[in-house]
VOZAMI-234522 format. One line per field, with one value per residue (C-alpha): residue number from 1; residue in one letter; x, y, z. Coordinates in Angstrom, 2 decimals, padded with zeros to 5 digits. Layout:
<rs>
nr	NUM, ...
rest	A, ...
px	X, ...
py	Y, ...
pz	Z, ...
</rs>
This chain:
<rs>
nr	1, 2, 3, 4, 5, 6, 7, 8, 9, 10, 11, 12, 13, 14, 15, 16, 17, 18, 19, 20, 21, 22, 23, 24, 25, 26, 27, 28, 29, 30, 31, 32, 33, 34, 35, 36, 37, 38, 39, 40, 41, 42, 43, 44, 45, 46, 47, 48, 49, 50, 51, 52, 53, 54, 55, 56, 57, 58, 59, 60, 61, 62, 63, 64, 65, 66, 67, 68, 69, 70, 71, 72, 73, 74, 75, 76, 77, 78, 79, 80, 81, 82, 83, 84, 85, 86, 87, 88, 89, 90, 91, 92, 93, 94, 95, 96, 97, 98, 99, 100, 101, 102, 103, 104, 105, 106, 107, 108, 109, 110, 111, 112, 113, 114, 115, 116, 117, 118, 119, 120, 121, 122, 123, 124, 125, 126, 127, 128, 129, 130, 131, 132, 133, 134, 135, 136, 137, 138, 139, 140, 141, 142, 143, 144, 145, 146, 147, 148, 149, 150, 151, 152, 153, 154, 155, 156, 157, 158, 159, 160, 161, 162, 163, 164, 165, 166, 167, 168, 169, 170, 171, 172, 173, 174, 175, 176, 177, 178, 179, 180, 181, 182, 183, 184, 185, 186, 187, 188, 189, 190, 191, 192, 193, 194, 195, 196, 197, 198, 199, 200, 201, 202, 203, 204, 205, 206, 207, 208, 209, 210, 211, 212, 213, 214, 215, 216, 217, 218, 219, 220, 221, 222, 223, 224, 225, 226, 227, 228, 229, 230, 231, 232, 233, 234, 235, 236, 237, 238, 239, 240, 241, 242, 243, 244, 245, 246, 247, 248, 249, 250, 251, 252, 253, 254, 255, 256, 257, 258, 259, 260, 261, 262, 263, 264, 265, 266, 267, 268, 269, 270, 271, 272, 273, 274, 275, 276, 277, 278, 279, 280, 281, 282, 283, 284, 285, 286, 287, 288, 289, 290, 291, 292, 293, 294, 295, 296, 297, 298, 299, 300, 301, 302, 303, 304, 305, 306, 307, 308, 309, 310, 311, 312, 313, 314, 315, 316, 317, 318, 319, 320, 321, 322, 323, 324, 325, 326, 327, 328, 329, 330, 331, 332, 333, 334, 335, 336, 337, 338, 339, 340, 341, 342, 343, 344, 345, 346, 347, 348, 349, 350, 351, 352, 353, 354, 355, 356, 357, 358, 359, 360, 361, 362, 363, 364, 365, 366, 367, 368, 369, 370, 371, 372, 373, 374, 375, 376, 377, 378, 379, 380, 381, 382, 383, 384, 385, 386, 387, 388, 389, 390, 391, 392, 393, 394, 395, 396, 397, 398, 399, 400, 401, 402, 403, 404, 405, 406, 407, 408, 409, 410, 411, 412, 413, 414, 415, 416, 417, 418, 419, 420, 421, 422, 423, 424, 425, 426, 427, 428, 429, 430, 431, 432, 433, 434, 435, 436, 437, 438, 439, 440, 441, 442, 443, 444, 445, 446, 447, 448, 449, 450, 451, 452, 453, 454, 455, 456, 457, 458, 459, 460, 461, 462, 463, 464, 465, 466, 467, 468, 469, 470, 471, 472, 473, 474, 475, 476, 477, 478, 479, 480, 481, 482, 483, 484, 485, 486, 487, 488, 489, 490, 491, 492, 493, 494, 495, 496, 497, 498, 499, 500, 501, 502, 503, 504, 505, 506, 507, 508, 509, 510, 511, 512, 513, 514, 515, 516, 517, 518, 519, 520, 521
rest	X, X, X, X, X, X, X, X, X, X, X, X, X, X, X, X, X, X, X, X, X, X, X, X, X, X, X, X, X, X, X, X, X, X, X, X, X, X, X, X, X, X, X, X, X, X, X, X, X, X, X, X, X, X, X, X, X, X, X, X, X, X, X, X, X, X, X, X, X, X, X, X, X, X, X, X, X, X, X, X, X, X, X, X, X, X, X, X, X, X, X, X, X, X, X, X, X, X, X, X, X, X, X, X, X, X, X, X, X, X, X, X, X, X, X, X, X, X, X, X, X, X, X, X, X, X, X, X, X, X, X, X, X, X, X, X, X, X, X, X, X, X, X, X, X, X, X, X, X, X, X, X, X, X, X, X, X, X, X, X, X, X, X, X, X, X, X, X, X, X, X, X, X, X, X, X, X, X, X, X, X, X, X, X, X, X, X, X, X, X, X, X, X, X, X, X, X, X, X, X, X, X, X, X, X, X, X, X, X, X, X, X, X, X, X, X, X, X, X, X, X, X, X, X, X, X, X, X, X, X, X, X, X, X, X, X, X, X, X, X, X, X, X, X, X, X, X, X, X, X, X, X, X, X, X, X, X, X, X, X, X, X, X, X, X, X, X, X, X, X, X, X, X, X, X, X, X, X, X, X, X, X, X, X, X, X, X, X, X, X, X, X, X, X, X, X, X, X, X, X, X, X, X, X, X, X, X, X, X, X, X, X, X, X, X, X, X, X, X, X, X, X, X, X, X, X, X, X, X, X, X, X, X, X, X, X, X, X, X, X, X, X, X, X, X, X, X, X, X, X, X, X, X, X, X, X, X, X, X, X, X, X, X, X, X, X, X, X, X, X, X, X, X, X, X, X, X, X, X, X, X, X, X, X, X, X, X, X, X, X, X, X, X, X, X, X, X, X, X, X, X, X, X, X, X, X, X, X, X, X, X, X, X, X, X, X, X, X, X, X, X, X, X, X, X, X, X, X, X, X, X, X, X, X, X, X, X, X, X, X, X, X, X, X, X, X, X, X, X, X, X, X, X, X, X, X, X, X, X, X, X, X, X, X, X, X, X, X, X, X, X, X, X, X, X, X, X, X, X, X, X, X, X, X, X, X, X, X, X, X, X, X, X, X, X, X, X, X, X, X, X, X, X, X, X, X, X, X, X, X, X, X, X, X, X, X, X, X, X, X, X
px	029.03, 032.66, 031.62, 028.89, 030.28, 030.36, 027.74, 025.12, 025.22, 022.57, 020.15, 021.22, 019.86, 017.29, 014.86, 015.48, 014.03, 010.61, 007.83, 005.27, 004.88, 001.20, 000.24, 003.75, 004.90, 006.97, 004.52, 006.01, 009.00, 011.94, 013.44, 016.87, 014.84, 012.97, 016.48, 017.51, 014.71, 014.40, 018.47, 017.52, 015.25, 017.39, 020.02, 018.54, 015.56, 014.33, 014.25, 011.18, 009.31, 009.51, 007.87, 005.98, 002.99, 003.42, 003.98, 002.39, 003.68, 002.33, 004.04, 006.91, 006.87, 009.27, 007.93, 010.59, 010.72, 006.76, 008.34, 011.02, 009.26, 005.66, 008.58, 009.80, 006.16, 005.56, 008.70, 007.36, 003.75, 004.94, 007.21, 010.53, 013.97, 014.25, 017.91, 019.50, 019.82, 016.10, 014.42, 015.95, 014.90, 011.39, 011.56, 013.09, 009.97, 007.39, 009.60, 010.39, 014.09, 014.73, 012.31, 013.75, 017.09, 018.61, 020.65, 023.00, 019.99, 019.71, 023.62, 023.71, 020.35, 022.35, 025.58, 023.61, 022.95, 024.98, 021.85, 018.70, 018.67, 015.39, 014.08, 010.80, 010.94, 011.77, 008.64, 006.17, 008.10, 007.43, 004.00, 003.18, 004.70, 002.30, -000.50, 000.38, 000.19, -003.21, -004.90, -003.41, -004.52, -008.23, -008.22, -007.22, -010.42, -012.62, -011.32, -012.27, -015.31, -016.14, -015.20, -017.43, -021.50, -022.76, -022.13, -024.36, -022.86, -024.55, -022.89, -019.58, -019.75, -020.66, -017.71, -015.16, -016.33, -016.05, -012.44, -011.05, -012.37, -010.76, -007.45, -007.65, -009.14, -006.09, -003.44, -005.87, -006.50, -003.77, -004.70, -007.22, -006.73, -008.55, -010.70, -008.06, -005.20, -006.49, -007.16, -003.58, -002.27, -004.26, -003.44, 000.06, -000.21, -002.21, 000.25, 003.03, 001.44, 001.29, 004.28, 005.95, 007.58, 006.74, 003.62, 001.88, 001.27, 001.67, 004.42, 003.89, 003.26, 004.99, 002.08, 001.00, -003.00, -002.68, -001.10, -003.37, -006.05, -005.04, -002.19, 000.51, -000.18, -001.15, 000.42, -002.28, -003.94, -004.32, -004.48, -005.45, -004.46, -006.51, -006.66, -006.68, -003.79, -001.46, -002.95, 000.48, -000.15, 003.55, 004.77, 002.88, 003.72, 007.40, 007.68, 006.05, 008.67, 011.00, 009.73, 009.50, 013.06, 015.21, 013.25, 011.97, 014.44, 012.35, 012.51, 010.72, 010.14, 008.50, 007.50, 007.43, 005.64, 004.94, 008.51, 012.07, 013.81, 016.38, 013.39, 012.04, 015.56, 015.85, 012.66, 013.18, 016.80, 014.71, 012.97, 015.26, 017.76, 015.29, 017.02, 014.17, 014.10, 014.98, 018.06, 019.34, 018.08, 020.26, 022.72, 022.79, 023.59, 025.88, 028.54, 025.97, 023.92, 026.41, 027.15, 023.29, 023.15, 026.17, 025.04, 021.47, 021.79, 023.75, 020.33, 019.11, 022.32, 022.15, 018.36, 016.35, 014.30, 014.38, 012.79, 011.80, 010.84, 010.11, 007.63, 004.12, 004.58, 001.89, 000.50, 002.46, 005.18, 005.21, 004.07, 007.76, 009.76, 007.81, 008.64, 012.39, 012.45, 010.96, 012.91, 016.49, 015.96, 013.45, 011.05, 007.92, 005.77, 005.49, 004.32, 003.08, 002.92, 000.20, -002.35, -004.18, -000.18, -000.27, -001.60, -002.95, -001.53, 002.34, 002.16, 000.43, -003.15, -006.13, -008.10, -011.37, -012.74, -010.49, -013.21, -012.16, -008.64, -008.49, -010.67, -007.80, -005.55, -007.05, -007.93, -004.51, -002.60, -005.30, -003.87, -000.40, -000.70, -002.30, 000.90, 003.54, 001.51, 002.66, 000.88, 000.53, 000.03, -001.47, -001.86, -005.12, -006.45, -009.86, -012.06, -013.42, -016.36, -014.80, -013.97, -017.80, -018.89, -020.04, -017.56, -015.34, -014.51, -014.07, -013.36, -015.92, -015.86, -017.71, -015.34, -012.70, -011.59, -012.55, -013.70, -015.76, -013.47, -010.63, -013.57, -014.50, -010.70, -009.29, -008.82, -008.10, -009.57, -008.14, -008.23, -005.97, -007.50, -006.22, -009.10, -005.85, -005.25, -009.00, -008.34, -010.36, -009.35, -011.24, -012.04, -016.04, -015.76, -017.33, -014.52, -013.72, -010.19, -007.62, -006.85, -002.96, -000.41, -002.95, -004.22, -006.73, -005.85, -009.37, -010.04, -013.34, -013.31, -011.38, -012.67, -010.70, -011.14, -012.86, -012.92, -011.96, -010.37, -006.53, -005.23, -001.80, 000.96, 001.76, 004.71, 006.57, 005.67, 006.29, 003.63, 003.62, 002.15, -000.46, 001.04, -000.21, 000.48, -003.49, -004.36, -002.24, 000.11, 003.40, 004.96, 005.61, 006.71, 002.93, 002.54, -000.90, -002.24, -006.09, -008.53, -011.84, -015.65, -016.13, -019.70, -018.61, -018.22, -021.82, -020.88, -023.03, -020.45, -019.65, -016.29, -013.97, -010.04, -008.50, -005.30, -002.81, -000.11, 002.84, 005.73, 003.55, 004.73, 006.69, 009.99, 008.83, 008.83, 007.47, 009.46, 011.37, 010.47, 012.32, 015.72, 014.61, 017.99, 018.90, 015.89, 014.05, 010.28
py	033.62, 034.79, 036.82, 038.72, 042.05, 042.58, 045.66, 043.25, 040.55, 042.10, 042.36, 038.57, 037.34, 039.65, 037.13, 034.46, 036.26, 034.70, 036.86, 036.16, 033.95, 031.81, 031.23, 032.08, 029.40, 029.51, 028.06, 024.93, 026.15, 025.25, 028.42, 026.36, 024.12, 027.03, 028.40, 024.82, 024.66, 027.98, 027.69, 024.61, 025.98, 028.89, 026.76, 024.17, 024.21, 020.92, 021.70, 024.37, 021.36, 019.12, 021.40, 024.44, 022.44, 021.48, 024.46, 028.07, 031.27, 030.87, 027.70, 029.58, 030.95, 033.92, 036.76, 037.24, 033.72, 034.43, 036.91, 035.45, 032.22, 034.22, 036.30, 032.61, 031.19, 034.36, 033.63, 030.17, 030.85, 033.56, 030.55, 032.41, 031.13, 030.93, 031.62, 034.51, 037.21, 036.95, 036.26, 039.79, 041.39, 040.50, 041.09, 044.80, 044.92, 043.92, 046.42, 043.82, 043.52, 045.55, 043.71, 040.42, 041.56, 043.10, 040.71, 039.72, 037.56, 035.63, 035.01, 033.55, 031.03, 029.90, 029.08, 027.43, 024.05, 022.72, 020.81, 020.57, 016.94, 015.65, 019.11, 017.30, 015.45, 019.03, 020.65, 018.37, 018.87, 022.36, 021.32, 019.87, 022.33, 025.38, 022.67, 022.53, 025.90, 026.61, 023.94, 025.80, 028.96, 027.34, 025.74, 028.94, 030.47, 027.97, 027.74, 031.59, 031.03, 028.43, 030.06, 032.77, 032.30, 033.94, 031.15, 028.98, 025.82, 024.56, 027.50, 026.52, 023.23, 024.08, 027.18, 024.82, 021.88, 024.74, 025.69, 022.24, 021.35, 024.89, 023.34, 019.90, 021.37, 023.90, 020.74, 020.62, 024.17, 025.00, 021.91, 024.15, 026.05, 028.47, 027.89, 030.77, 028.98, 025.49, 026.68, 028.27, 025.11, 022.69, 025.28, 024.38, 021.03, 020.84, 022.92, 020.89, 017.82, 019.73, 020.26, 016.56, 014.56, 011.69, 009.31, 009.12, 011.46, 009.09, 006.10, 003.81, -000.03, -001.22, -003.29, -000.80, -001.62, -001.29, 002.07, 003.59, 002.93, 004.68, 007.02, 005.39, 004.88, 008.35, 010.35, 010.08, 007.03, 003.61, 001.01, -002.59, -006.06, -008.89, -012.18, -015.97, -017.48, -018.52, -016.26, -014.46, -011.60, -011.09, -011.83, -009.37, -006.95, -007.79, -007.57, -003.78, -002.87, -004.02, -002.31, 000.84, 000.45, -000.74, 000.41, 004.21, 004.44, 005.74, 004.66, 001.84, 000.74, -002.69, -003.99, -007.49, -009.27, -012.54, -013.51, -012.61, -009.71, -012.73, -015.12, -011.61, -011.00, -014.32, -014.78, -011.43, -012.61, -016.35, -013.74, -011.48, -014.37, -017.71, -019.76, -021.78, -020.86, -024.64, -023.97, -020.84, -022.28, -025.47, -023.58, -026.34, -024.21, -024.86, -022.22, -020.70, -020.44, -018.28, -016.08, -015.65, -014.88, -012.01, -010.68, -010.25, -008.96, -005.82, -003.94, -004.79, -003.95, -000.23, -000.37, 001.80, -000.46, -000.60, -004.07, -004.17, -007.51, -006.86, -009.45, -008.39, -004.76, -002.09, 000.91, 002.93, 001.43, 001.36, 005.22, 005.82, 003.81, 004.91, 008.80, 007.56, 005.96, 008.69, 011.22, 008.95, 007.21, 009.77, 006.78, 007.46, 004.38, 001.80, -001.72, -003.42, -007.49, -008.17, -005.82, -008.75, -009.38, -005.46, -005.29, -001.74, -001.79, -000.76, -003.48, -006.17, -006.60, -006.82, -003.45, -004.74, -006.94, -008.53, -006.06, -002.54, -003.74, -003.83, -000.76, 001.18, -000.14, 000.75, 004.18, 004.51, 003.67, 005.76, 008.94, 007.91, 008.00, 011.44, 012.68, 011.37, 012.46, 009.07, 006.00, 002.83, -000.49, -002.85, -006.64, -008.77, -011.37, -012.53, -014.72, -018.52, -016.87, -017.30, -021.15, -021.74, -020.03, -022.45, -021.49, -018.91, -017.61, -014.33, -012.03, -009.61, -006.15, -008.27, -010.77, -008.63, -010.21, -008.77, -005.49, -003.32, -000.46, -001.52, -001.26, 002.33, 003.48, 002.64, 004.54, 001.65, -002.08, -004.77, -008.50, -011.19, -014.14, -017.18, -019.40, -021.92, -022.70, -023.86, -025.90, -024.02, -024.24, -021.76, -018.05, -017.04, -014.71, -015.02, -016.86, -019.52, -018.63, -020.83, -019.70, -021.80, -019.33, -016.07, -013.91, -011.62, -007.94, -006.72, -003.36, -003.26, 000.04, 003.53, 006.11, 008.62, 006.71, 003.56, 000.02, -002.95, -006.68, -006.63, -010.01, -010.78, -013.00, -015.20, -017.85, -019.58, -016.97, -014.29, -011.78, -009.75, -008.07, -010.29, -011.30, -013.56, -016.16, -015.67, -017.09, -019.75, -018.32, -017.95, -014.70, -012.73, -009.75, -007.60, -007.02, -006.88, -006.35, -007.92, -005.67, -007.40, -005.60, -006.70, -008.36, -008.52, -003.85, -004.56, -003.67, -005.74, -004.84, -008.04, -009.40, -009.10, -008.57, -005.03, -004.73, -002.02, -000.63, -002.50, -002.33, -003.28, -006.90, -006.83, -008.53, -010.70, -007.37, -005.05, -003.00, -005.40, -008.68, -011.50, -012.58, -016.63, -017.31, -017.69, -017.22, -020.05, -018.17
pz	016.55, 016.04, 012.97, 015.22, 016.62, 020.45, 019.83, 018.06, 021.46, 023.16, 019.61, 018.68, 022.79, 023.06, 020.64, 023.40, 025.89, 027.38, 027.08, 029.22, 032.33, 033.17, 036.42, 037.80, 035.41, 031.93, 029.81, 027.30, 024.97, 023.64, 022.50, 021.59, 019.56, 017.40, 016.80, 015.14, 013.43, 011.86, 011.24, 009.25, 006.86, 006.48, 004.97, 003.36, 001.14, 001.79, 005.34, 004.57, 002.77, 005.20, 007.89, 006.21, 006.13, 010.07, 011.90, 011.80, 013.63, 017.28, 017.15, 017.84, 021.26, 021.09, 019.14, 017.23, 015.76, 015.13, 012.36, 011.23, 010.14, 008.77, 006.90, 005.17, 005.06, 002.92, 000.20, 000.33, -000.86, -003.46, -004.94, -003.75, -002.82, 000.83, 002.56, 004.97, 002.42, 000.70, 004.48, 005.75, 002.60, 003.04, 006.78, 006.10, 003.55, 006.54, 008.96, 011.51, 010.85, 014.15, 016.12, 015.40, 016.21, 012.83, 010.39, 013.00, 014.35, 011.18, 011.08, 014.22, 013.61, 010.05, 012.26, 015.24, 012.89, 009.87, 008.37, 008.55, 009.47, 012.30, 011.43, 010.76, 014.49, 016.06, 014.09, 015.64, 018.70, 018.92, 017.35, 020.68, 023.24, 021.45, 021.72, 025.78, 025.72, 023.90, 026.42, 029.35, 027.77, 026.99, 030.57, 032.85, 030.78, 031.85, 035.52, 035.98, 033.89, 036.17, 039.54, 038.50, 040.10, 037.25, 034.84, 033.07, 033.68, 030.43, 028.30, 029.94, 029.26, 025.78, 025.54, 026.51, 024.31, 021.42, 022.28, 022.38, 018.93, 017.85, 019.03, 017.34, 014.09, 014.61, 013.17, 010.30, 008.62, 006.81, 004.59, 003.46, 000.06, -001.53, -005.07, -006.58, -005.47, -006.67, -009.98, -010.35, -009.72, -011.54, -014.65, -013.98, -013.76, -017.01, -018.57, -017.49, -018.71, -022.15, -022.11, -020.92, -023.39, -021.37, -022.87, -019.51, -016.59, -014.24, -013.80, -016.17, -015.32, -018.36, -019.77, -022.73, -022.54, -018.49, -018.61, -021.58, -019.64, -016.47, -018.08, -015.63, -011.68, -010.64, -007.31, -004.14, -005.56, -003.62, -005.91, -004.82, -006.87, -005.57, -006.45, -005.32, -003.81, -006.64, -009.48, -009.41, -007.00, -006.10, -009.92, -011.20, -008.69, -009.18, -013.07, -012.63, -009.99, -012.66, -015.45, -012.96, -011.05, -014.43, -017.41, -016.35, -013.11, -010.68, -007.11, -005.88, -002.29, -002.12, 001.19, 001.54, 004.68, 003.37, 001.48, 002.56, 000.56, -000.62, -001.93, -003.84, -005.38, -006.29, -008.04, -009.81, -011.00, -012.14, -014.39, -015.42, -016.63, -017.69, -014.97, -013.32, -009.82, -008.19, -010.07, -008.38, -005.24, -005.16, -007.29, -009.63, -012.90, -016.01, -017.25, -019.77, -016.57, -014.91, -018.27, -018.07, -014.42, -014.80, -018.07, -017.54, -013.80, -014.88, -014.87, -011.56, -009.74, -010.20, -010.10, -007.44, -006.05, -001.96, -000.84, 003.33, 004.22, 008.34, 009.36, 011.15, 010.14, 011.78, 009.59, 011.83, 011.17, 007.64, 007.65, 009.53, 007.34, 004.02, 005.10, 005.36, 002.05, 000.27, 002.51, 001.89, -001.69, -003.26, -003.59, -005.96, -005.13, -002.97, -002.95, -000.31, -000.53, 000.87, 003.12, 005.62, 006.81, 008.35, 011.82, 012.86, 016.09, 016.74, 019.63, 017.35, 019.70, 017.94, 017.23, 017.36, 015.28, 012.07, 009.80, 011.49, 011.68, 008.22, 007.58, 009.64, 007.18, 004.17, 005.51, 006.86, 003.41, 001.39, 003.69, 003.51, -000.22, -000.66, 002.45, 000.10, -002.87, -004.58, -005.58, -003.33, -004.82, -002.17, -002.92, -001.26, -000.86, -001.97, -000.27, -000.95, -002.58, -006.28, -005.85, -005.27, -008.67, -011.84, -015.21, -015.12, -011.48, -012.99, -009.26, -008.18, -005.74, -003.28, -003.29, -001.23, 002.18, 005.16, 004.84, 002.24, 003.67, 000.88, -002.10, -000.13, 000.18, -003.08, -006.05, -008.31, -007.66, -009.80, -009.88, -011.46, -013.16, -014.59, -016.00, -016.69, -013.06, -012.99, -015.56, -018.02, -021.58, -023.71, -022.86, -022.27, -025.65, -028.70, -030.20, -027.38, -027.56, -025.72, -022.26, -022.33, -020.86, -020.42, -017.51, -017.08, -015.50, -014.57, -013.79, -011.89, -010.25, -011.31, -009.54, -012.65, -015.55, -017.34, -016.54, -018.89, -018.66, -020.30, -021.12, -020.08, -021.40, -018.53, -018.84, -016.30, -013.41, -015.94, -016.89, -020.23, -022.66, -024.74, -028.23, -031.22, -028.50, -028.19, -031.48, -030.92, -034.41, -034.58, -033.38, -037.06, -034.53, -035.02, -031.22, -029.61, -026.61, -026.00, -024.70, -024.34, -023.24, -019.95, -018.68, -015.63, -015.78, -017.18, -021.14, -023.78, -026.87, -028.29, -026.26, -029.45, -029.01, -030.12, -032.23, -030.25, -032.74, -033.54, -031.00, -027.79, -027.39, -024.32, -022.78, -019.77, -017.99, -020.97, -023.66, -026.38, -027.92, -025.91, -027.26, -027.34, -028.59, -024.99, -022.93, -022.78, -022.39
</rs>
């Protein structure tokens, strides 16, 4: 405050001045705390992101702060740049510059905090205090309602029910958006999309048929990759983290409760380099093993992938340490090996039964998806249904463990399939074409778009985009990837394979044709 004048004190305290008393009492405030937080977003821009859809004005208990912050929710819905000089214009505009205690005011809030670090924390702090003080508000009503003879006890009963649900709905309604406002914004985003040099919308898996289909993994979605134990759940999950992290650099957080982040590393350096993993866990490698290991790791060092391994992780958890990551890293999806390891509980007890558990879960990651607005890419497990099947033990929806929440909740349901590992040697297509090194990347329900089965190039706990491998030719360097009609999404077309233009075989992660001169794939 040494820049404030000694004729301005009295404006700059007057703001912290309680208003009104309850009962005698000071209702629940923290005037110090509004101060910090309306400081905050004064300064910093993200601090206004991270809370304008938290509080409102009567979270703010002094009147002056009321103004001050409907005077930056304002700039904020007209898509204007929020700081000290363009908050006092538009207060001067709404003529409650005085009121609020003239520009001096706003100087001091900007010096009281240097950043608008926890600002999030203190929102839901003050959150809670005007909470406090609507249900003290609500239950003095009711208390003289109910002193009063007069009353129907029935039409109290029913008045208060009706205020309470006003206050929990209260948290909720500036979700809300108009039809005008959607529209605006869904023109934008079209018109941005238009306008995007990028191939897909979304962020693209790095297996070409995968992401035509679904135009890249898409912001809000929950996406769900089931399988059998050792159909290659966590490889596939890995090599699209790679292609993700190293090949389009966007921030990855994988969380991994099953394997520690060192066995994840490892096995992502085993297919990075072509060194078989017993090797780099004895350490048993040759010199042209170590040239491999340092040459071909270069990518992953400076790669933006975040890996968590904390064992017996709660939803709750996960929700804190996914706002971090996305907060700290700018993280813009997450993986999460595999779902039946999360326990809904902070304190691990059961939640009812195993099936509402998991229905928690799945609701819980479908909501933490749309509050990050990024996509999550849960692994699962299926159940013992598919061993019992005659022929191919192609997955089904039903076949989900646990819970028909996850088939509810999703936005994306896949399955991995390798007829191989059943020791099946020809594909059910027309053609009876050899299954030897091949998966199957079903799609069996997309809420936004169609459903097919993608074959996969799968080698040595590598997956890949599908070359001539198929036919069982020689690789002449004509890329394809297999897309086949699926019986099982109820098509009749004839199951015949698709040519995709040249350029779509993939490394063992997607994008260049492997360089076997010293990868042995």
């Amino acid at each position: 405050m040494e820049n404030i004048s000694p004729q301005t004190i009295e404006s700059v305290v007057a703001p912290r001045t309680v208003p009104t008393l309850e009962k005698g009492k000071i209702p629940p405030q923290d005037i110090n705390l509004e101060e910090i937080v309306l400081g905050g977003m004064l300064i910093d821009k993200r601090g206004v992101d991270e809370v304008i859809d938290i509080l409102i004005d009567e979270a703010f208990y002094a009147p002056a702060h009321q103004k001050i912050y409907a005077a930056i929710d304002k700039l904020f819905k007209d898509s204007k740049p929020i700081d000290l000089l363009t908050v006092r214009e538009q207060l001067t505009k709404d003529g409650t510059l005085k009121e609020i205690g003239g520009g001096a005011y706003l100087v001091y809030l900007t010096e009281k905090v240097s950043s608008s670090a926890n600002i999030e924390f203190h929102a839901r702090i003050l959150i809670q205090k005007y909470i406090q003080r609507r249900l003290i508000k609500m239950s003095n009503e009711v208390i003289e309602m109910a002193y009063n003879e007069e009353t129907d006890v029935f039409d109290l009963l029913d008045s208060a029910e009706e205020k309470l649900f006003a206050i929990t709905q209260g948290n909720i309604t500036r979700t809300s958006e108009s039809a005008r406002e959607l529209v605006i914004q869904a023109r934008k985003k079209i018109l941005e999309l238009h306008n995007r040099k990028e191939e897909f919308s979304g962020i693209p898996s790095g297996f070409t048929k995968v992401d035509e289909l679904t135009a890249g993994w898409q912001p809000t979605d929950l996406i769900i990759v089931a399988a059998r134990p050792a159909m290659g759940k966590t490889a596939f999950t890995l090599s699209m983290a790679r292609n993700i992290a190293v090949d389009s650099k966007v921030a990855v957080a994988f969380f991994s409760l099953e394997m520690s982040s060192i066995q994840l590393i490892t096995r992502l350096i085993s297919s990075e380099t072509g060194i078989s993993s017993d090797k780099l866990r004895t350490g048993k490698l040759t010199s042209e093993d170590f040239e491999r290991l340092t040459y071909k790791t270069q990518a992953l060092l400076d790669a933006p992938l975040y890996i968590d391994d904390t064992p017996s992780l709660s939803i709750f958890d996960l929700r804190a340490k996914a706002r971090k990551m996305v907060s700290q890293y700018g993280v813009k999806i997450i993986f999460i090996d595999y779902l039946q390891l999360l326990t809904a509980n902070a304190s691990g007890k059961n939640v009812g039964n195993r099936e509402q558990e998991i229905s928690t879960i799945s609701r819980n990651l479908k909501a933490l998806a749309k509050e990050l607005n990024l996509p999550i890419i849960a692994l699962s497990q299926l159940s013992r249904n598919v061993e019992n099947r005659l022929g191919h033990k192609r997955p089904q929806l039903s076949d989900l463990r646990e819970s028909g929440a996850i088939e509810q909740d999703a936005d994306i349901v896949t399955f991995l399939y390798r007829p191989e590992y059943y020791k099946l040697d020809t594909w059910d297509d027309t053609e009876g074409s050899p299954t030897t090194n091949q998966a199957e990347f079903i799609i069996a329900k997309h809420r936004n778009g169609g459903l097919d089965n993608i074959r996969l190039q799968f080698v040595e706990g590598v997956f890949s985009n599908l070359s001539s491998l198929y036919s069982g030719q020689v690789p002449t360097g004509e890329g394809q990837v297999q897309s086949y009609s699926s019986k099982y999404n109820n098509q009749d077309q004839e199951r015949v394979p698709t040519d995709v233009p040249k350029g779509s075989i993939g490394s063992a992660f997607g994008g260049d044709k492997p360089d076997t001169s010293d990868v042995p794939f």
